[in-house]
TORKOL-4160 file (C-alpha; in steps of 0.2 Angstrom, whole numbers, padded with zeros to 4 digits, m for minus):
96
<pt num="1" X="0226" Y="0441" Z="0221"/>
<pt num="2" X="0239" Y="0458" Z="0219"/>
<pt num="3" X="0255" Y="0458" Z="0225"/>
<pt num="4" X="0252" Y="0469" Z="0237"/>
<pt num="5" X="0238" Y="0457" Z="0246"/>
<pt num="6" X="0251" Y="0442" Z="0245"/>
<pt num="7" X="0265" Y="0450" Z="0253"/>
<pt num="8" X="0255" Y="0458" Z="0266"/>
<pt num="9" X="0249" Y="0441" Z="0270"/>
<pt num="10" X="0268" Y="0433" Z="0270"/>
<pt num="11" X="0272" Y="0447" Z="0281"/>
<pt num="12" X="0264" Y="0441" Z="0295"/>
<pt num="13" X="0272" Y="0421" Z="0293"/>
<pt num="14" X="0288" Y="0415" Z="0296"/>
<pt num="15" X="0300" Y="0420" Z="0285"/>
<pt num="16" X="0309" Y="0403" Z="0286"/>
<pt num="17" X="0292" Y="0395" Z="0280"/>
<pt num="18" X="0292" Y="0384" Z="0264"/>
<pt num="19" X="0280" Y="0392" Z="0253"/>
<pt num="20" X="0270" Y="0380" Z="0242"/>
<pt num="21" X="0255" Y="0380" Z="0231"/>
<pt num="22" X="0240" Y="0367" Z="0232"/>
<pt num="23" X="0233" Y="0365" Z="0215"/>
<pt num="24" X="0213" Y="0358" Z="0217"/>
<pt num="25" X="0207" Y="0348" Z="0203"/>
<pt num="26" X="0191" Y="0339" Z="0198"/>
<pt num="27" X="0198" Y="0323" Z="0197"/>
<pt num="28" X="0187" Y="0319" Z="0183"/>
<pt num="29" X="0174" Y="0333" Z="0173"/>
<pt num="30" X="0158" Y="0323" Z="0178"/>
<pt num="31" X="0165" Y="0319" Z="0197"/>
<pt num="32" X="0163" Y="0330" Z="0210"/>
<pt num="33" X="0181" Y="0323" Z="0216"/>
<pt num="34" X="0196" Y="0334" Z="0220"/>
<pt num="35" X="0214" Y="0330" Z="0219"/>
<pt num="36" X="0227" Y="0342" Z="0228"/>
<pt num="37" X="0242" Y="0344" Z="0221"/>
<pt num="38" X="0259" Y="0353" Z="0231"/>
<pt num="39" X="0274" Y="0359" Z="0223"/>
<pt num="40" X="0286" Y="0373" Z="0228"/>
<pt num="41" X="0290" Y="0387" Z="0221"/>
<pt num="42" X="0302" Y="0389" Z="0210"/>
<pt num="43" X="0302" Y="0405" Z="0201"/>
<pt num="44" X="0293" Y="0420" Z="0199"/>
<pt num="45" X="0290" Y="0428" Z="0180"/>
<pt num="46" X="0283" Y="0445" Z="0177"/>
<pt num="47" X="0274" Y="0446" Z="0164"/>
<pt num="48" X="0271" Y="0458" Z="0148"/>
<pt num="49" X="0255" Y="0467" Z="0154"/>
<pt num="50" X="0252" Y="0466" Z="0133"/>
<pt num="51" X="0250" Y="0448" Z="0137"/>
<pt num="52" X="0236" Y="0451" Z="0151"/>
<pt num="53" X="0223" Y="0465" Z="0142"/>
<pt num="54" X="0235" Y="0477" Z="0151"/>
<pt num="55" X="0235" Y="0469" Z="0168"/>
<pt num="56" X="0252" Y="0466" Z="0176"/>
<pt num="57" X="0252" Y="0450" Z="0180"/>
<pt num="58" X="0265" Y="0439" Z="0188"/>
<pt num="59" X="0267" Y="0419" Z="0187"/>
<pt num="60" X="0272" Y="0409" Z="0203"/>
<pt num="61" X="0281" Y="0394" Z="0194"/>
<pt num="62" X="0280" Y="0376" Z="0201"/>
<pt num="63" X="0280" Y="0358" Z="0197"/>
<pt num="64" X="0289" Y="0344" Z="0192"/>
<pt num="65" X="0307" Y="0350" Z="0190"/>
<pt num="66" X="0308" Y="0343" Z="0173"/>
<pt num="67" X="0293" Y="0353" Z="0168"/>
<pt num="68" X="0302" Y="0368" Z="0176"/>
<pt num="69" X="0316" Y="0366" Z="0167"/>
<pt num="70" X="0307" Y="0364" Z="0151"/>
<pt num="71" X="0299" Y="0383" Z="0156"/>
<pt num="72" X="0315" Y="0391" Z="0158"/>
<pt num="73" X="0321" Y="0382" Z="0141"/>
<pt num="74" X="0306" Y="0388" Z="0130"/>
<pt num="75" X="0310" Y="0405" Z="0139"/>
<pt num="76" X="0328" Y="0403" Z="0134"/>
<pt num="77" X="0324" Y="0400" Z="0118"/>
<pt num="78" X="0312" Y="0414" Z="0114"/>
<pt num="79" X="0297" Y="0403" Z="0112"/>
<pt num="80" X="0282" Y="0410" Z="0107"/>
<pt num="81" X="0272" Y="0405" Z="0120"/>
<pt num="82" X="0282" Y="0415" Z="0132"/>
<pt num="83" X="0283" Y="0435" Z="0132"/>
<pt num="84" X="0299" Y="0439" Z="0122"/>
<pt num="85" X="0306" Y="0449" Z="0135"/>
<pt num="86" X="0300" Y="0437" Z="0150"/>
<pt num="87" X="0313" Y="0433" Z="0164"/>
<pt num="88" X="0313" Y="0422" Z="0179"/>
<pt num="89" X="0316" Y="0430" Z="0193"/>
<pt num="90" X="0324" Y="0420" Z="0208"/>
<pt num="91" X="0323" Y="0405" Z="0200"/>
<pt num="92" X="0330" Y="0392" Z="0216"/>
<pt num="93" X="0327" Y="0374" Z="0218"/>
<pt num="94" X="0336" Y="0362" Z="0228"/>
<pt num="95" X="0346" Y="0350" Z="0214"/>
<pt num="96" X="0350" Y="0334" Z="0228"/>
């Protein structure tokens, strides 16, 4: 999906909506199971279209807020996993 697709489509919700993803999953290889998972957006990172064969691409990050965290410390902390010059944009979560 492109940017432009996803905010057309947001445009026509309501804005005080809570946007989440649903993340299907065979539940095991050989099953033909699903499991759903939720979680909320927490942050968006553009990404180094050198990273994507010259695509830009842009990550909607989510999940549990430990693994979150763990996200925006290996992006602290220049990991190599994560584009150099990678930053989260936005990046709220509710911390009660």
């Amino acid at each position: 999906m492109k940017v432009a697709q996803l905010v057309d489509i947001l445009n026509d919700l309501d804005p005080e909506a809570e946007i989440q993803m649903a993340i299907a999953a065979p539940v095991e290889d050989d099953d033909e199971s699903l499991t759903v998972e939720l979680y909320g957006i927490d942050g968006v990172l553009p990404r180094r279209p050198d990273d994507h064969d010259g695509e830009s691409v842009v990550w909607l990050i989510g999940g549990d807020e430990a693994d979150v965290e763990e996200l925006i410390d290996a992006i602290d902390a220049d990991d190599e996993t994560i584009s150099p010059d990678a930053e989260v944009v936005e990046l709220v979560w509710d911390r009660d």
